[in-house]
C-alpha positions in Angstrom: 0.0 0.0 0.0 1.5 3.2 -1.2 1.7 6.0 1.2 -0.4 8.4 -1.7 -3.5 6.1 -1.1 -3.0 6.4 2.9 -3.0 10.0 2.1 -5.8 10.3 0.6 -7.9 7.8 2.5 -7.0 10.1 5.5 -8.2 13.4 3.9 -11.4 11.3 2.4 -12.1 10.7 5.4 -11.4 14.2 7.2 -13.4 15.9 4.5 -16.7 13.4 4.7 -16.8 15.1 8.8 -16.1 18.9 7.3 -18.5 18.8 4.7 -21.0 17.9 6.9 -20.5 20.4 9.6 -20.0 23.2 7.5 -23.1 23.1 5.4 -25.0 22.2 9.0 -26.0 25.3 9.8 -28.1 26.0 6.4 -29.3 22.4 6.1 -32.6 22.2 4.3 -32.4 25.8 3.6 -34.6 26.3 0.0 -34.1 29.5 -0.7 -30.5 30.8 -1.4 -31.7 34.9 -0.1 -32.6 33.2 3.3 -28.7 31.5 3.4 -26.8 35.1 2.4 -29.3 36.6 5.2 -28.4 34.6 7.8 -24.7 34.4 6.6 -24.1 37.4 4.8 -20.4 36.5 4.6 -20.5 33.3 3.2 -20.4 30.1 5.2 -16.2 30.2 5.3 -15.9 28.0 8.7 -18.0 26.2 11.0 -21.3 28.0 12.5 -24.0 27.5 15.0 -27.4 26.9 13.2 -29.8 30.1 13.2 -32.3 29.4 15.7 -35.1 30.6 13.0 -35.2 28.4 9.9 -37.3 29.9 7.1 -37.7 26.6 5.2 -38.2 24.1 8.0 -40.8 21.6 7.5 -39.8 19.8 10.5 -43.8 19.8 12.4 -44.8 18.0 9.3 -42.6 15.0 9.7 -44.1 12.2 11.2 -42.7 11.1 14.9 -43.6 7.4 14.5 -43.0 6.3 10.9 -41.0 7.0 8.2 -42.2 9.9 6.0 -44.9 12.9 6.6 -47.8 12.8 9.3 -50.9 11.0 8.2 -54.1 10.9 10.0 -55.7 7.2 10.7 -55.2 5.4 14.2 -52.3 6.3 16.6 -49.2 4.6 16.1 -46.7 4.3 18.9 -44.1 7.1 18.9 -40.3 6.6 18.3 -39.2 10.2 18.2 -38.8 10.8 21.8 -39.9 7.5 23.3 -37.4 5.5 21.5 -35.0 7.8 19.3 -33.6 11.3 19.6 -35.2 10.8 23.7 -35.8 14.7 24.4 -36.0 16.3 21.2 -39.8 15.3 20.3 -41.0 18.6 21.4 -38.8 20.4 19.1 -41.0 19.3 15.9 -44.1 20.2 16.7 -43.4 23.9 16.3 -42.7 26.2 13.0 -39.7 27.0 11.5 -37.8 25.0 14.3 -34.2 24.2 12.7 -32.9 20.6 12.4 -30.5 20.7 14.2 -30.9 23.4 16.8 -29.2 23.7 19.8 -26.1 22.0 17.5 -22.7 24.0 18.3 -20.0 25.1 15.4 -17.8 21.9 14.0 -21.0 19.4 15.7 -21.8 16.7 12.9 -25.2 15.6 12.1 -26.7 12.6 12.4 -26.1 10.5 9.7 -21.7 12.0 9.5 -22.1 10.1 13.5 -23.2 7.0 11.4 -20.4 7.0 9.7 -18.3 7.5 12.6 -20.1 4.7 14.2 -19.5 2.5 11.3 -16.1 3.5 11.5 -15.5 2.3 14.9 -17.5 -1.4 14.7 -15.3 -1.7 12.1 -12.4 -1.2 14.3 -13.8 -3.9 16.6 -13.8 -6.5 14.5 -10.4 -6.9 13.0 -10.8 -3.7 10.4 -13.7 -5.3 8.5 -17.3 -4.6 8.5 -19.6 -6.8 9.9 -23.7 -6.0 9.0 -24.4 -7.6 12.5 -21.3 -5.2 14.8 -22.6 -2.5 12.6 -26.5 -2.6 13.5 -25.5 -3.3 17.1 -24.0 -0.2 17.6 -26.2 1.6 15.4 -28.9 0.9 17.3 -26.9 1.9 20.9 -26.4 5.2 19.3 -29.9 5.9 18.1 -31.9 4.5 21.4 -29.2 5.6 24.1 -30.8 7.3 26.9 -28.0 9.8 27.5 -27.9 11.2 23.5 -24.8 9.8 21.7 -24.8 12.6 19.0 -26.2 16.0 19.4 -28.8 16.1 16.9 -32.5 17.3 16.6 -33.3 15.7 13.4 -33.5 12.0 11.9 -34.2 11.7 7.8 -37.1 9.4 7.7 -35.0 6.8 6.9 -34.0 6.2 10.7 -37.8 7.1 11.7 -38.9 3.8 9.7 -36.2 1.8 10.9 -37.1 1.8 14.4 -41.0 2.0 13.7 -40.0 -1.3 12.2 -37.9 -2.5 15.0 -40.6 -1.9 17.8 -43.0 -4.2 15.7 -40.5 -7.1 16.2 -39.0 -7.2 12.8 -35.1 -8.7 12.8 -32.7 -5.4 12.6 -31.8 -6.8 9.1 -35.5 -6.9 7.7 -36.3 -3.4 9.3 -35.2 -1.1 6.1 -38.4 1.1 5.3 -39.2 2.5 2.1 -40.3 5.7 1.9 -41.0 8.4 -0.9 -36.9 9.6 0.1 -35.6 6.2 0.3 -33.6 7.1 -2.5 -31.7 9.8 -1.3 -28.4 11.0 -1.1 -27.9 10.6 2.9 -28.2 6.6 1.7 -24.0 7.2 0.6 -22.5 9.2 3.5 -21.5 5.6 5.5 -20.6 4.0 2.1 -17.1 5.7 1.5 -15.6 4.3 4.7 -17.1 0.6 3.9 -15.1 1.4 0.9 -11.5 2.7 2.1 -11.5 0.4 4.9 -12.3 -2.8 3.1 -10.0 -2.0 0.2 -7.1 -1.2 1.8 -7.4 -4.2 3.7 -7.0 -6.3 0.7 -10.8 -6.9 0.0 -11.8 -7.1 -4.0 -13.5 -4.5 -5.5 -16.5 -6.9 -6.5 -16.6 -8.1 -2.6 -16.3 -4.8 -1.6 -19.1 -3.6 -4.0 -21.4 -6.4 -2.7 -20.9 -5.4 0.8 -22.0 -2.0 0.5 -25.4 -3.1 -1.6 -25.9 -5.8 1.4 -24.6 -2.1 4.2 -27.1 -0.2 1.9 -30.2 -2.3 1.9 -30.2 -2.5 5.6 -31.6 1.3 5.6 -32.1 2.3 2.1 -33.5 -0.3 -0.1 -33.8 1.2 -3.4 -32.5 -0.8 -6.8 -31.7 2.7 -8.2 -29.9 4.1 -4.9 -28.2 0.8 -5.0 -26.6 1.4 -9.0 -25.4 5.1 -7.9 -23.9 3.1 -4.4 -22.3 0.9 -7.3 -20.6 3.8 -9.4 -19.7 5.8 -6.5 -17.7 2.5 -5.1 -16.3 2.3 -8.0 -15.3 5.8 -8.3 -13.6 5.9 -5.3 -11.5 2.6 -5.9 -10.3 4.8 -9.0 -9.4 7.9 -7.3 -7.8 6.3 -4.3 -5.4 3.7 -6.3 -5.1 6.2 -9.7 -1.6 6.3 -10.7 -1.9 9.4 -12.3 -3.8 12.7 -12.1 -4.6 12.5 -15.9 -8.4 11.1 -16.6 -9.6 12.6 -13.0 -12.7 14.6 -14.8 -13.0 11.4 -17.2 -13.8 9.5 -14.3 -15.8 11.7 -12.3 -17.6 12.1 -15.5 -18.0 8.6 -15.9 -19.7 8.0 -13.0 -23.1 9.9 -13.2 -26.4 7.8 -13.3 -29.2 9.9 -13.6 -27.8 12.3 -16.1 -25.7 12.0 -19.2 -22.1 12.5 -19.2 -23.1 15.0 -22.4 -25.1 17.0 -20.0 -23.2 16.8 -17.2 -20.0 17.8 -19.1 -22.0 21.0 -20.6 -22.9 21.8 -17.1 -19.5 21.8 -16.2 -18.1 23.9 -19.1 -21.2 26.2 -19.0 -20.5 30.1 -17.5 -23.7 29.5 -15.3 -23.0 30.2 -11.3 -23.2 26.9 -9.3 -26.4 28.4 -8.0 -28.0 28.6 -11.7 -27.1 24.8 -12.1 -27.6 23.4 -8.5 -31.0 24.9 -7.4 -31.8 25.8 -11.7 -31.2 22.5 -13.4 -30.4 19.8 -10.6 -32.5 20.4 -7.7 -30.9 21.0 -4.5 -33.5 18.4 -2.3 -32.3 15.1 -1.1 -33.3 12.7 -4.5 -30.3 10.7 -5.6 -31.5 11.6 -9.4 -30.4 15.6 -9.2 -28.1 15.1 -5.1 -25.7 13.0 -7.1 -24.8 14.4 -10.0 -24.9 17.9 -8.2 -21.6 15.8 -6.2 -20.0 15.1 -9.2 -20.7 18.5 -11.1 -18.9 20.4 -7.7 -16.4 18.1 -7.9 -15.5 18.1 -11.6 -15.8 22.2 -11.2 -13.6 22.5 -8.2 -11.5 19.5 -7.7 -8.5 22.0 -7.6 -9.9 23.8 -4.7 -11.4 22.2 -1.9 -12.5 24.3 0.3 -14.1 26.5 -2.5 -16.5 23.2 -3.6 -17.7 22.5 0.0 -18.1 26.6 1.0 -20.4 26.3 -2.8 -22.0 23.7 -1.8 -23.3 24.7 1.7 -24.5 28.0 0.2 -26.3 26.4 -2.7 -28.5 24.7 0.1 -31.3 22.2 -0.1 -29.7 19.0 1.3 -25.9 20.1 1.6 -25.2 18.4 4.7 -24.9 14.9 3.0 -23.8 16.1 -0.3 -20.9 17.3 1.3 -20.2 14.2 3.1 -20.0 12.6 0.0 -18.3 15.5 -2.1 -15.4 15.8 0.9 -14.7 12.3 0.0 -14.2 12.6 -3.6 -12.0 15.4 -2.9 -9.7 14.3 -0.3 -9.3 11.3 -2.5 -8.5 13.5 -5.2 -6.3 15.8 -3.4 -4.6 14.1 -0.7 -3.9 17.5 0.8 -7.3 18.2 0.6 -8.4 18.5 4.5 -8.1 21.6 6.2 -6.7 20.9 9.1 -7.4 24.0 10.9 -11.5 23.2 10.6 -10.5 19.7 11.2 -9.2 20.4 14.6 -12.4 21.9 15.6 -14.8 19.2 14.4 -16.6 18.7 18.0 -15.7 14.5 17.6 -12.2 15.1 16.6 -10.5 13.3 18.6 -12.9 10.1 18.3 -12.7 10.3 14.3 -8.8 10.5 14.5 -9.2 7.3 16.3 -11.3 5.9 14.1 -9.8 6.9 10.5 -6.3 5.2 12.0 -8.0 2.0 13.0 -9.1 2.4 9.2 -6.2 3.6 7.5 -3.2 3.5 10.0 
């Protein structure tokens, strides 16, 4: 294992916690006036989320199922009775953020089940294991001191435990909702990834690992083809022996969109706000979230911190499009990471641990 592809695993994995926390603060945020309102310098370093939040449809989120409230018989309620134990009061009321009460450099929810990943991964000899990881995905989501610090939990999570309390096995409890195919489905992928390969793992097993990791939460046959290319895509970027085809591949990789039209996107003198929020929409549907990814990417791969700071101010569902985008650029720029924001990510400490056990 060359020392360029521990590089670059390490500032993958860096990135995937700064992406996240930087766009935190304007998560979910529609309307690009509301983000240069609140932040009329630009979102250049970690911030507290505003406590107003203009597009917050939080109230209308159900709190015992996956997806939006729906009248019909009471169901029992896992917001607050069996996840995110405090917080159900919070979504009853209008224009409540996400993730308020968060602090600057905090992580959201699913960037701590990455982490959490991470660190079953670390307990059982550097390899994933579907059974280690639901164990301790489950002790962070029902712990009754909180083990992350967030308000919020995509409907994903919401479905997954309305599942659980009905008796369903952990591995049958993957709910599909009219999300399930979204973005926040990738952000615990690219560890899966790094770890498994540079333990020696074969792209095809580790490709079949992450559909069985994905289908756990998000079972979606489309969701699982973009899980497909972006494992691929960062097996290229992290053993690439050259810089040369780095576009080519990023290129390569989109799904939803034609390479033609992605590639005009790229070369077009539109602002990223005319393309991401005019052409691709900015919500959380894997069809427009990823190639939006690999749009910022191809734009910006020379400038890291410029593709995420873009990216959080474009808004919509930033928070886990960055996770992913950090990846794709650390990989491509092992130098990537700014260490500075690094060192105040709130979890620092426990991610260095975790990205060593990984990569060390």
């Amino acid at each position: 294992m060359t020392n360029t592809a521990l590089s670059r695993a390490r500032a993958a994995l860096k990135n995937l916690f700064i992406g996240d926390a930087l766009a935190m603060p304007v998560h979910w945020f529609y309307n690009v006036h509301d983000i240069d309102r609140a932040f009329p310098d630009g979102i250049t370093t970690f911030e507290a989320p505003p406590e107003f939040h203009p597009s917050s449809i939080m109230s209308m989120h159900s709190t015992s199922s996956g997806g939006r409230k729906r009248s019909g018989s009471p169901q029992p309620e896992i917001v607050g009775d069996v996840i995110l134990k405090g917080k159900q009061g919070y979504w009853n009321r209008p224009n409540v953020h996400y993730h308020q009460g968060m602090q600057p450099g905090d992580n959201t929810l699913n960037a701590h089940c990455a982490l959490t990943l991470m660190h079953s991964m670390a307990e059982t000899d550097q390899h994933y294991d579907s059974d280690a990881f639901l164990e301790a995905y489950i002790q962070l989501m029902t712990a009754e001191t909180p083990a992350h610090p967030d308000t919020y939990a995509e409907s994903y999570h919401r479905g997954f435990f309305a599942n659980l309390e009905k008796g369903l096995s952990p591995k049958q409890c993957g709910a599909v909702t009219h999300d399930t195919p979204s973005i926040g489905g990738l952000v615990t992928i690219a560890p899966l990834v790094i770890g498994e390969r540079l333990k020696g793992t074969s792209l095809a097993d580790t490709r079949k690992l992450c559909r069985q990791h994905l289908a756990l939460t998000h079972p979606d046959t489309f969701l699982a083809d973009v899980c497909d290319a972006y494992v691929a895509l960062i097996d290229n970027l992290l053993f690439r022996d050259t810089d040369d085809h780095i576009e080519e591949a990023l290129l390569n990789a989109t799904r939803s969109l034609a390479k033609r039209e992605l590639t005009t996107l790229v070369k077009s003198q539109h602002s990223e706000r005319e393309v991401i929020g005019g052409v691709l929409s900015t919500a959380c549907y894997i069809t427009d979230a990823w190639p939006a990814v690999l749009y910022l990417a191809c734009k910006h791969h020379d400038n890291p911190m410029k593709a995420l700071q873009i990216n959080a101010e474009v808004g919509g569902d930033n928070v886990h499009r960055g996770a992913v985008l950090g990846v794709l650029l650390g990989l491509i720029n092992a130098e990537a990471a700014d260490e500075v924001l690094y060192a105040r990510l709130t979890e620092q400490a426990s991610i260095n641990r975790a990205i060593e056990s990984l990569v060390g």
